[in-house]
N, C-alpha and C positions, 0 to 999 in steps of 0.2 A: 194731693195730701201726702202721699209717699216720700216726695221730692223734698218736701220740707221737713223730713225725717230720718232723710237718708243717713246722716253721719252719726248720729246714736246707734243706729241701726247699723250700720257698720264697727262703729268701736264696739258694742257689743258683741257681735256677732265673729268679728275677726277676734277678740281677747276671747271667745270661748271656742275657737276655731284653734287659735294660739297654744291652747294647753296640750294641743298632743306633742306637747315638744318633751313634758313626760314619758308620753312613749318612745322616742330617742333617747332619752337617760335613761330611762329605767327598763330594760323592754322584758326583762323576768319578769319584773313587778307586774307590769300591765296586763302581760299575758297573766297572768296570777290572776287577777281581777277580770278581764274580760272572759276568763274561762277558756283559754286560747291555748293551743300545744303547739311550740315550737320548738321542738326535740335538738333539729340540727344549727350548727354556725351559720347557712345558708339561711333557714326561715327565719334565723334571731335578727340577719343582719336585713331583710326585708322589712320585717315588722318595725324593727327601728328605721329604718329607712324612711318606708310609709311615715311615721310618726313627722319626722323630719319636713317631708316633702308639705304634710298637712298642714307643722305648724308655719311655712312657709306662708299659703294661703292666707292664713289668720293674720301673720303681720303686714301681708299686701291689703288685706281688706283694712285695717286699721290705717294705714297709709292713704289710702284712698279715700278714706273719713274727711281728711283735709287737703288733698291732690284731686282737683275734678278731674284735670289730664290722663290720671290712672281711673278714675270711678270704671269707665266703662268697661276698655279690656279686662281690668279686676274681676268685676263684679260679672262681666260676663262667663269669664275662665271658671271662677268658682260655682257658679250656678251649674255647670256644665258638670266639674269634678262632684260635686253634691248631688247634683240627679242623679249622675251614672252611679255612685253609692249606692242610692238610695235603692235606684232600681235592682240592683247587684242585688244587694241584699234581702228584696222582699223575691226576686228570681230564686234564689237559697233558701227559703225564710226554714224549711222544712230540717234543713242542717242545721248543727248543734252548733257550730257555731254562729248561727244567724240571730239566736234570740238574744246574748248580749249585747248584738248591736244596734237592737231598736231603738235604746235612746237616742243613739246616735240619727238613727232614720229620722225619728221623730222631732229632733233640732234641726238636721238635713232640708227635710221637707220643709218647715217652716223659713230655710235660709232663701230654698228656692222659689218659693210662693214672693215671696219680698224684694228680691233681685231681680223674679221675670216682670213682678207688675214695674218699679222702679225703669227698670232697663223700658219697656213698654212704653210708660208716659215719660219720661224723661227725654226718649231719644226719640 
């Protein structure tokens, strides 16, 4: 069932993957909104960084929507960068910065739920 669902499930998921390209433009902004203090040039140029590397991700997964040749390494790399998040952050959960990123957990987990079973019965 999954198989035959994969590529919504990917242009989905990489376009909402894709938006932290926001946090490369904008990385005052974002930290503003996630409630994040990045005082120095060093953590402003990470956090945009991160953003960067993430929306990366997103356009690989939308790629692989219509590239079977990428579906697997894609979607496995990303399942991988999405758990370790996920789990990052529920290991932190007690830090102040940890509670703005539940949404983020909570689309995380739902990317990796979708990717292990696909990756599973797929391959």
């Amino acid at each position: 069932m999954i198989v035959e669902y994969i590529q919504p499930i990917l242009y989905l998921t990489g376009a909402v993957t894709a938006t932290m390209m926001l946090q490369f433009l904008f990385p005052r902004q974002q930290a503003k909104l996630l409630k994040f203090d990045i005082p120095t040039p060093e953590s402003r140029f990470y956090f945009a960084h991160w953003g960067l590397l993430v929306f990366s991700f997103g356009a690989l997964l939308v790629l692989a929507a219509d590239n079977e040749a990428l579906r697997y390494p894609v979607i496995a790399l990303a399942a991988i960068e999405k758990a370790a998040l996920v789990g990052w952050v529920l290991a932190e959960r007690k830090q102040s910065f940890a509670k703005s990123l539940f949404p983020a957990v909570a689309f995380d987990t739902v990317c990796v739920v979708f990717y292990t079973w696909y990756l599973i019965v797929a391959y």
